[in-house]
BATIBA-329533 format. One record per residue (C-alpha): residue in three letters; x, y, z. Coordinates in Angstrom, 3 decimals. Example, Ala and Ser with C-alpha at 12.3 -4.5 7.8 and 13.67 -1.06 7.14 Angstrom:
2
 residuo     east    north       up
     ALA   12.300   -4.500    7.800
     SER   13.670   -1.060    7.140
//
This chain:
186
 residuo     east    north       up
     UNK   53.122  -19.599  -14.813
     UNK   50.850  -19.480  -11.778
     UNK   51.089  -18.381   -8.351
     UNK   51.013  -21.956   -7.000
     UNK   53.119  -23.524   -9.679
     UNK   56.177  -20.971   -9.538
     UNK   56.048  -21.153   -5.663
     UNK   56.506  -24.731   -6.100
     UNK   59.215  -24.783   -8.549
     UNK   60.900  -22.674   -6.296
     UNK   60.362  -24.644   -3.592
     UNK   61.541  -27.893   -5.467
     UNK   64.634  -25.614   -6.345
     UNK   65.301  -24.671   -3.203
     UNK   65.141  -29.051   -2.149
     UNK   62.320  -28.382    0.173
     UNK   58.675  -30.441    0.013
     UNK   56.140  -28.431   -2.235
     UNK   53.991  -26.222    0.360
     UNK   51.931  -24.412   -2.541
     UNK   48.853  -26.754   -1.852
     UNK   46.049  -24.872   -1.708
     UNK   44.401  -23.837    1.616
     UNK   41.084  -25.285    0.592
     UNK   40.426  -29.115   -0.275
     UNK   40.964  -29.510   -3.972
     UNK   37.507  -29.979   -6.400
     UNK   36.828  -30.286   -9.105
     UNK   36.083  -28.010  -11.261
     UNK   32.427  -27.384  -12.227
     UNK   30.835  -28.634  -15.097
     UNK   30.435  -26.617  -18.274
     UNK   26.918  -25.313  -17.959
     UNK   25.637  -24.676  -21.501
     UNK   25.335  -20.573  -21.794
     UNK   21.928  -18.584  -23.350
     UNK   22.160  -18.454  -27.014
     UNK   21.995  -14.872  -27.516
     UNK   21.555  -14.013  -31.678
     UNK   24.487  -12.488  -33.620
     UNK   26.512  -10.870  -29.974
     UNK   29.654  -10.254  -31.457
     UNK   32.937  -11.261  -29.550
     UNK   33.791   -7.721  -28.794
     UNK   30.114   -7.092  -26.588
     UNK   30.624  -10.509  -24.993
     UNK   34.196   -9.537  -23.756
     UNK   33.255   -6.653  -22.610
     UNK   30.184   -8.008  -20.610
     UNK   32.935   -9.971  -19.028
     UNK   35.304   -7.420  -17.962
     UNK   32.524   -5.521  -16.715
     UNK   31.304   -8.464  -14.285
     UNK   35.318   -9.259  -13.219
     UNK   35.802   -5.336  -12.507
     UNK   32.488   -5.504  -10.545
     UNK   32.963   -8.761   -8.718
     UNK   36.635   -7.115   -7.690
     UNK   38.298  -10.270   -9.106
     UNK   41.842   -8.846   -9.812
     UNK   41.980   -7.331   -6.017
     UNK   40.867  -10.738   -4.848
     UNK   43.051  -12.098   -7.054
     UNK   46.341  -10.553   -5.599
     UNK   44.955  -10.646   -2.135
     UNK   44.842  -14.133   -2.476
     UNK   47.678  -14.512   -4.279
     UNK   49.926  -12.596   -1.160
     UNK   48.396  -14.774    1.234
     UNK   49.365  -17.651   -0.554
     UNK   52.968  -15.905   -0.792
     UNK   53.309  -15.484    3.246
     UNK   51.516  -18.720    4.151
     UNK   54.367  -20.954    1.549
     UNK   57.221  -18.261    2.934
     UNK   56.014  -18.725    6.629
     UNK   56.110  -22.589    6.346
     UNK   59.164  -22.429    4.124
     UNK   61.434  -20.538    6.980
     UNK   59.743  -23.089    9.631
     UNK   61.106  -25.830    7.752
     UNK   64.430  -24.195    6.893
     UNK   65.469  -22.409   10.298
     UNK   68.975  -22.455    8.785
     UNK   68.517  -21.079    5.765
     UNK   70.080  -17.199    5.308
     UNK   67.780  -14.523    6.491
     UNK   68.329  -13.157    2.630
     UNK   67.283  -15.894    0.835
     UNK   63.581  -15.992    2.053
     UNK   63.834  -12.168    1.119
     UNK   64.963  -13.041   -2.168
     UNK   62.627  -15.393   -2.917
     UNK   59.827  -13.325   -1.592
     UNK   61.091  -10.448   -3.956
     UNK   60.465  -12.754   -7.000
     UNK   57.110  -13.635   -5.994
     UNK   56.025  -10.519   -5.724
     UNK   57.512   -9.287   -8.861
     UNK   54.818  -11.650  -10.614
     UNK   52.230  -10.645   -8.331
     UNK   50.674   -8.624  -11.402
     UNK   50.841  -11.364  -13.724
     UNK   49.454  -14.086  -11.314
     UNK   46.626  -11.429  -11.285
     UNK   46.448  -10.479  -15.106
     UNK   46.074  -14.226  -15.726
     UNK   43.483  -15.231  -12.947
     UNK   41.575  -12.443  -14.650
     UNK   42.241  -13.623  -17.980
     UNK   41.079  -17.142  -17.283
     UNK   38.044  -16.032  -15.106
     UNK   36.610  -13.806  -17.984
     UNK   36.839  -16.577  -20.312
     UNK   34.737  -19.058  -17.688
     UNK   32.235  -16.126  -17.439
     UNK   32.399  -16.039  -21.448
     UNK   31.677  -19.651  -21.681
     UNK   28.851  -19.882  -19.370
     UNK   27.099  -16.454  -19.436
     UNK   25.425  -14.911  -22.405
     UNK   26.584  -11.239  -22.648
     UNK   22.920  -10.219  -21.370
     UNK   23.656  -12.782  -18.375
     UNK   26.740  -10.898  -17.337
     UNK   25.162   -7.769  -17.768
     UNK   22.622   -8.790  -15.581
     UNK   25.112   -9.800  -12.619
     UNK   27.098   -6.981  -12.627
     UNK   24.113   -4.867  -12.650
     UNK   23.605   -6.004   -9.397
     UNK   26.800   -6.235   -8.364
     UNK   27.455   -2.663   -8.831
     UNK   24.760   -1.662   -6.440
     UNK   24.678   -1.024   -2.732
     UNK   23.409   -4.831   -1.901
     UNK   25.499   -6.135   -4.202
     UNK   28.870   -4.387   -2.987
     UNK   27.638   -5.524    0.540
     UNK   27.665   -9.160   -1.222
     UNK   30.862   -9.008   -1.981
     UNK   32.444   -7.693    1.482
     UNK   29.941  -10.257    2.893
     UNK   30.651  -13.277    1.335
     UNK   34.103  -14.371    1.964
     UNK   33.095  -14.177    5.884
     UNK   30.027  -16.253    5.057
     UNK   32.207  -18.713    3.153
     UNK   34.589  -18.991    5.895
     UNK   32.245  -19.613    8.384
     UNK   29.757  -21.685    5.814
     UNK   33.373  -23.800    6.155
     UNK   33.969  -24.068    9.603
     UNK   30.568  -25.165   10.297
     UNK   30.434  -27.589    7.611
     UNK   33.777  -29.036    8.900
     UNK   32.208  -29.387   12.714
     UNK   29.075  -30.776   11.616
     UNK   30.770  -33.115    9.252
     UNK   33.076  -34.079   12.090
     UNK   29.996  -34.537   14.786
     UNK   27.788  -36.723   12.390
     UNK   30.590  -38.366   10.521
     UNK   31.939  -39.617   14.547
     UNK   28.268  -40.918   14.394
     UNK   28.538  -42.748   11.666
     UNK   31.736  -44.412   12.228
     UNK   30.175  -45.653   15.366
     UNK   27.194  -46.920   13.629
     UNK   29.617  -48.996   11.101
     UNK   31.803  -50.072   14.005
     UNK   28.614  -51.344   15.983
     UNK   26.999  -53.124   12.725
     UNK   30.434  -55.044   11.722
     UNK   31.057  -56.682   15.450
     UNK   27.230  -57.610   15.198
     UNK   28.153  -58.785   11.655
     UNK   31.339  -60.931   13.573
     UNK   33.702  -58.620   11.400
     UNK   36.845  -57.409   13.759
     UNK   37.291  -53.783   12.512
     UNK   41.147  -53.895   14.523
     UNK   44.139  -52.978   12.913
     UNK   45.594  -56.222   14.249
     UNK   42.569  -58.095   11.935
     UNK   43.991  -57.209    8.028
//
């Protein structure tokens, strides 16, 4: 069971909405890119490449970090929208989470080496964590979360700037086009 999907059955349980959404706009998963052929790489070598890349990349401590913040975010909103609720209850449930926090991680780990297994050669993977397990590459990894997070927030205020821009632009071309965009028109 996942992180997201037990804190919702929980939440369903407990007759509250489902808060587990993530904190990220859904999509969609990427498509399958077709890995290097590499010639007779037994099963063993290719898992292994794998683990090696998830143990560089630090997947299982992102993993749980992520997995706790998803944990105090849903208890957070869930004691907002339940003021009355016993004090013991949100520590109850909060107990049970984290008693799975190791296999919400075991399993994002599990799942992530197969991805890496079905779009990385063994070489590939290699390759990554190679760099991944030097200097640079550990400063990649404490880097890039803040870069994503910002890469976010500025992609949300430029979307918001140009996409005002554009709404204006459509507004302007359907009253020259005698179309009356008002709610009162439909």
């Amino acid at each position: 069971m996942t992180g997201r999907f037990a804190i919702s059955l929980a939440l369903l349980l407990l007759g509250g909405p489902v808060l587990a959404a993530p904190a990220e706009p859904a999509s969609a998963p990427a498509p399958v890119v077709e890995k290097e052929t590499e010639p007779a790489v037994d099963a063993a070598a290719e898992r292994a490449a794998a683990e090696r890349l998830v143990a560089a990349t630090r997947m299982e401590q992102a993993a749980r970090e992520r997995y706790r913040q998803q944990v105090a975010d849903v208890m957070g909103k869930m004691q907002s929208l339940r003021p009355e609720m016993p004090g013991r209850a949100f520590d109850i449930i909060e107990e049970e989470f984290t008693a799975i926090e190791g296999d919400v991680a075991r399993e994002v780990v599990d799942a992530v080496i197969d991805m890496y297994m079905s779009r990385f050669s063994a070489a590939e993977m290699d390759a990554i964590a190679d760099f991944y397990e030097t200097d640079v590459g550990r400063k990649a990894l404490d880097e890039l979360p803040a870069l994503a997070n910002s890469g976010a927030v500025l992609g949300h205020q430029i979307g918001r700037r140009l996409g005002e821009k554009a709404g204006q632009r459509a507004l302007q071309r359907m009253r020259e086009q005698g179309i009356d965009p008002s709610p009162k028109a439909r």
